[in-house]
C-alpha positions in Angstrom: 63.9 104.8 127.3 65.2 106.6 123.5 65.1 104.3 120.8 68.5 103.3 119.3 69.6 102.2 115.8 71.5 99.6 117.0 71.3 97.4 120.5 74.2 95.3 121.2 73.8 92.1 123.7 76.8 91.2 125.0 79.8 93.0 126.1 82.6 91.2 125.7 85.9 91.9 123.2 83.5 91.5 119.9 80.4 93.3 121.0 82.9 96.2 122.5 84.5 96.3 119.1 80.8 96.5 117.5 80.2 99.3 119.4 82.9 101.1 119.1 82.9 101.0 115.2 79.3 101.9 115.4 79.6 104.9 117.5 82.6 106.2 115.5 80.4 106.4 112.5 78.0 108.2 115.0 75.0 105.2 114.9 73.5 105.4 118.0 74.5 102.5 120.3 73.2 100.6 123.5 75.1 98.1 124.6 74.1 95.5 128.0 75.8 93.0 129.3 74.1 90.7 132.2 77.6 90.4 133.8 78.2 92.7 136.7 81.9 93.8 135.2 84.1 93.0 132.6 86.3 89.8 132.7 89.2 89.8 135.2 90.5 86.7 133.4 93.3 86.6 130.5 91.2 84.2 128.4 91.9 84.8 125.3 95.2 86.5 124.9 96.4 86.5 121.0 95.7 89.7 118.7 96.5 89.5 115.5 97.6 91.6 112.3 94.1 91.6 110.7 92.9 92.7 114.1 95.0 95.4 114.6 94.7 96.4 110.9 90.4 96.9 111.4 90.9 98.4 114.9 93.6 101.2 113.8 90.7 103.9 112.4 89.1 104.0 116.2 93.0 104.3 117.5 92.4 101.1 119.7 95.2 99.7 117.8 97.8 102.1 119.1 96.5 101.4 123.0 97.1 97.8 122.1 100.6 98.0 121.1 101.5 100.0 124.2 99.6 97.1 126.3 100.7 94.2 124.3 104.1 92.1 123.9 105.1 91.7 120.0 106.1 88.1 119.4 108.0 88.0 116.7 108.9 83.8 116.5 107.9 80.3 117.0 109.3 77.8 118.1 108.1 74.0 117.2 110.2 71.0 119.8 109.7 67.4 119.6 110.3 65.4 122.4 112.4 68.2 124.2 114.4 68.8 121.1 114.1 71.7 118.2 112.5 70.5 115.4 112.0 73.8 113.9 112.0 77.9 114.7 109.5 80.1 113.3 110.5 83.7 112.2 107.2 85.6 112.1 109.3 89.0 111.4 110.0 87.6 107.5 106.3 89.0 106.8 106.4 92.0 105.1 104.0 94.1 107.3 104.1 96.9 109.6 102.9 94.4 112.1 104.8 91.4 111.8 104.2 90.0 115.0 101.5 88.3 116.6 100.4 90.8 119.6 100.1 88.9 123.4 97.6 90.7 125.8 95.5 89.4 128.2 91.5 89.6 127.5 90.7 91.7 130.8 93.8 93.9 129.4 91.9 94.4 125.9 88.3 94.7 127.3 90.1 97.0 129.0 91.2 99.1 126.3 88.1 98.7 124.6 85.9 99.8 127.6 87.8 102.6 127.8 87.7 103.6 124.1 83.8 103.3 123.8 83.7 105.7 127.1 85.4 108.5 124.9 82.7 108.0 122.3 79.8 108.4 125.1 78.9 105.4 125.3 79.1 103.1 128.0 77.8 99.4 129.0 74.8 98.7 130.5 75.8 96.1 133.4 73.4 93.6 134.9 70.8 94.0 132.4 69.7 90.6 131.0 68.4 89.6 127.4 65.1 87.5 128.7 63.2 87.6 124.7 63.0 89.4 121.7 60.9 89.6 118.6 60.5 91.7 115.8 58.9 95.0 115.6 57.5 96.9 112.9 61.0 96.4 110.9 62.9 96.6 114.0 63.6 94.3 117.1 61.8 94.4 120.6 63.7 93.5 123.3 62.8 92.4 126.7 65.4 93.3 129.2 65.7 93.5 132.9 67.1 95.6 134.8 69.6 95.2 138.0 66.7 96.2 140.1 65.4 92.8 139.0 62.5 95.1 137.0 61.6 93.9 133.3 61.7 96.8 130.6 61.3 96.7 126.6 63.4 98.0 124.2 62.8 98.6 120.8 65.9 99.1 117.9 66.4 99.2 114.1 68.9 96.2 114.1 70.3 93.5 117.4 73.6 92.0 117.1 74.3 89.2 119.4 78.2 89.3 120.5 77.0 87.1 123.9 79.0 83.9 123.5 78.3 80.3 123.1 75.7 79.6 125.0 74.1 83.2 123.5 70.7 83.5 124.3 70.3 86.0 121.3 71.0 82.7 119.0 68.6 80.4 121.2 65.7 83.1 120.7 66.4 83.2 117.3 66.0 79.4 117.3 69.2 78.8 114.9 71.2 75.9 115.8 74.5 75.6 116.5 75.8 73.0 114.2 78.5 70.8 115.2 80.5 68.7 118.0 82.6 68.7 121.1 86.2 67.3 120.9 86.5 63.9 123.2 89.8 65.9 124.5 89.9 67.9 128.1 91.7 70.9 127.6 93.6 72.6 130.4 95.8 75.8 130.4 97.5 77.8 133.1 98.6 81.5 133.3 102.1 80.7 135.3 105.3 83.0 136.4 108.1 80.3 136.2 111.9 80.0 135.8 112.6 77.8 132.7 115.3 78.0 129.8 112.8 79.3 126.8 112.2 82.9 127.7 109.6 85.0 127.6 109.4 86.2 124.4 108.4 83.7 121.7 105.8 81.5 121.6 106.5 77.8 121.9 105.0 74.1 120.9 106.5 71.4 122.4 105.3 68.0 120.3 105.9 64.5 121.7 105.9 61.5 120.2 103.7 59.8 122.6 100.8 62.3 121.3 100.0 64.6 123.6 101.1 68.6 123.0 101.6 71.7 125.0 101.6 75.5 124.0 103.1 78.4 125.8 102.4 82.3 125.2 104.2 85.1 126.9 100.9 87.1 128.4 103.1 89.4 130.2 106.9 90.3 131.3 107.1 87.7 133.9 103.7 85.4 132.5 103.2 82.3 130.5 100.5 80.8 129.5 100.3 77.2 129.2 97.5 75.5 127.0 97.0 71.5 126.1 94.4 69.3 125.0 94.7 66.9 128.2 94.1 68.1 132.0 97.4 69.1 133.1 98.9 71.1 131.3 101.6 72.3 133.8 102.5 68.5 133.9 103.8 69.0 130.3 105.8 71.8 131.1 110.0 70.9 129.8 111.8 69.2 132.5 113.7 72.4 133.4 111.5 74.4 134.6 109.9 75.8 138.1 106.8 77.2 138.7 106.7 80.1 140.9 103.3 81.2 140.8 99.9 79.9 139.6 97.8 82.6 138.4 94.7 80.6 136.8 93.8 77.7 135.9 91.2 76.2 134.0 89.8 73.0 133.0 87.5 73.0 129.9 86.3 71.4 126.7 86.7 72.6 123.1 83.8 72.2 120.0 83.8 73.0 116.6 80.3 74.4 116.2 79.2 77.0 114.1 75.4 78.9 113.5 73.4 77.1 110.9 72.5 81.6 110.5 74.2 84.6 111.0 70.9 86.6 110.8 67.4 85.9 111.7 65.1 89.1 110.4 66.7 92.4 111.9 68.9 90.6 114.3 72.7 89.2 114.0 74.8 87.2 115.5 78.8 87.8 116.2 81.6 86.0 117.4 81.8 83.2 119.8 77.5 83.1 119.2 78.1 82.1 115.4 81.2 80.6 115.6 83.6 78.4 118.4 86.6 76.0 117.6 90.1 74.8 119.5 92.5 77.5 120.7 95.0 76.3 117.8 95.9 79.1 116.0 94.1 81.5 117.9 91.6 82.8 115.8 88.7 82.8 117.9 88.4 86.5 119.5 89.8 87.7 116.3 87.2 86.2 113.7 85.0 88.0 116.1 86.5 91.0 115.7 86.7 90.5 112.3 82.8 90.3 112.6 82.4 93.4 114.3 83.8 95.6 111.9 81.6 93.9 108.8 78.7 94.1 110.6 79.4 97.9 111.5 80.7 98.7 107.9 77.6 97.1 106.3 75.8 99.2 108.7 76.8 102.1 107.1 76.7 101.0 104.1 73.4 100.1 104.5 74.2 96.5 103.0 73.5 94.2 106.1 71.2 92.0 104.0 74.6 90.6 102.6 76.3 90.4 106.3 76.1 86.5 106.4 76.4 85.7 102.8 79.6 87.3 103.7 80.5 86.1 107.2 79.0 82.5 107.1 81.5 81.2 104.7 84.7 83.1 106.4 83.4 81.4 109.4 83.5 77.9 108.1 87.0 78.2 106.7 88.4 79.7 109.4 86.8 76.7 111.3 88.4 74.4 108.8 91.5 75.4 109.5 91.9 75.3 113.2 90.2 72.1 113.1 92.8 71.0 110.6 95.8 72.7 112.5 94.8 71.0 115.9 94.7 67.5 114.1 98.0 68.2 112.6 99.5 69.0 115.7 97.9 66.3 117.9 98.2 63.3 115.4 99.0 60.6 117.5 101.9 57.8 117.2 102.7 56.6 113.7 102.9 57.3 110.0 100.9 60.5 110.1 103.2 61.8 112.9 106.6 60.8 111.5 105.6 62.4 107.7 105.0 65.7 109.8 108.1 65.7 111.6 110.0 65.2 108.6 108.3 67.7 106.9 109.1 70.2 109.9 113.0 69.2 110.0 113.1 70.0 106.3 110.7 72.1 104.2 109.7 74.2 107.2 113.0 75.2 107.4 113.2 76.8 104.3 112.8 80.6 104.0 110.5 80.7 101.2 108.2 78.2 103.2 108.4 80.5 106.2 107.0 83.1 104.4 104.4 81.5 103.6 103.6 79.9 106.3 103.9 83.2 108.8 101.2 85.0 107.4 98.7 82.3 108.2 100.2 82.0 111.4 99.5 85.8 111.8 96.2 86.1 110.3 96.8 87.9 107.5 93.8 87.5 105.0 94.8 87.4 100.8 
């Protein structure tokens, strides 16, 4: 089989983007996934304005926006009250909204958007070892036919996941811990009084917290660091239809390396952390389009000089954001409410504070 410059493992929303960004700059791509099709699941589901900013050049960004649903405030309750509203349109941005889409939507999209380059994913072929190779990297594949087959490229990025064998061949560790919370979530059609167009985080003074995203015109999705999260759900409303439900834990881990000789790691395999503010798929992202610039630019030696430290702030700050918005009963929790009914409220503090929530990098 030809020789490529660049062999992506892992075809999810960051190794898509990798590829995409890649073959735009006309660097020969192959890209395998050991997954027979793309997700059908809305994991993750929040696209935001840096993301849209780094996908616009491949016009991605424009099939987005016709996909997605532009949520454009958010709204904080305590014990079934408003403590304080959120208007994420104050930014001053051609995108001043936080997009909504559902993963299988956006793997979609990217599928579709590598196609039109020529390329397409190799499905059911599996990442079994890999060393390097007279300045490149051999890889030992197989094939759906069950068949083994080598591969040799210039440069590897591994974009495939947490448990991503690219990292555990590599033999970098993934440094960190798993929260002691269960997480839950649920993608739901119901009847309740808080619409479908802004997202929402309902605090309670007994500790535990629920947030809702609009993932569609008659879709929420329902996320909380205990196992029910429909149990959580205000007082007012009726499910009508569970779409999927899920049951999981959350860790703040992140790769002791970004690189290991001529291969890289990306996304979810350098980096995972809580849902809160929804940063995951698009640090990944975010990734993606360094690694492919650098590419270019022929400056991948500085790749995780660069990304390493991003990745440990962005981690920082979910962590920090989570703990915020979890604090259980007491001193902590009253001082945050406080601050909420009062300084939050304040315009200037909103524009400050919407940015972030958008992830707009200064």
């Amino acid at each position: 089989m030809a020789e490529s410059n660049v062999l992506i493992v892992g075809a999810g929303p960051v190794g898509l983007a990798a590829a995409i960004e890649l073959g735009r700059q006309g660097t020969p791509v192959r890209i395998v996934d050991s997954s027979e099709s793309r997700t059908g699941l809305s994991k993750a589901v929040g696209i935001n304005v840096q993301s849209l900013e780094l996908l616009e050049p491949s016009g991605v960004t424009e099939r987005l926006l016709a996909a997605g649903i532009r949520i454009r405030r958010a709204n904080l309750w305590l014990d079934g009250r408003p403590l304080v509203s959120l208007d994420l349109s104050l930014v001053r941005h051609r995108f001043n909204f936080l997009l909504a889409l559902s993963q299988s939507e956006t793997e979609r999209i990217l599928a579709e958007a590598l196609g039109d380059l020529g390329i397409d994913v190799e499905r059911r072929t599996t990442l079994v070892g890999l060393e390097e190779a007279g300045g490149g990297i051999r890889a030992r594949m197989t094939l759906p036919d069950g068949s083994e087959t080598q591969h040799v490229a210039g440069t590897l990025l591994g974009a495939d996941g947490a448990r991503s064998t690219v990292r555990k061949a590599l033999d970098i560790d993934f440094v960190g811990a798993r929260y002691e919370n269960t997480w839950s979530l649920a993608d739901v059609t119901l009847s309740w009084s808080h619409g479908y167009s802004d997202v929402n985080l309902f605090l309670s003074t007994a500790g535990p917290m629920l947030f809702t995203v609009p993932i569609g015109p008659d879709r929420i999705r329902a996320i909380s660091q205990t196992d029910d999260a429909l149990g959580l759900l205000p007082a007012d409303s009726l499910v009508t239809k569970v779409h999927w439900q899920s049951v999981f834990h959350v860790a703040l881990r992140q790769a002791a390396h970004y690189q290991g000789g001529n291969a890289f790691l990306a996304g979810d395999a350098a980096h995972v952390h809580s849902p809160a503010g929804g940063r995951g798929m698009n640090l990944g992202f975010w990734d993606a389009c360094s690694f492919a610039r650098r590419h270019a630019d022929g400056t991948l030696a500085g790749y995780e000089a660069e990304r390493h430290p991003i990745g440990a702030r962005i981690l920082a700050i979910t962590d920090r954001m989570f703990r915020i918005a979890s604090l259980p009963p007491g001193l902590g929790q009253m001082a945050r409410n406080a601050a909420m009914r009062t300084v939050a409220q304040l315009p200037i503090v909103q524009r400050r504070i919407a940015p972030q929530l958008l992830g707009i990098e200064t």
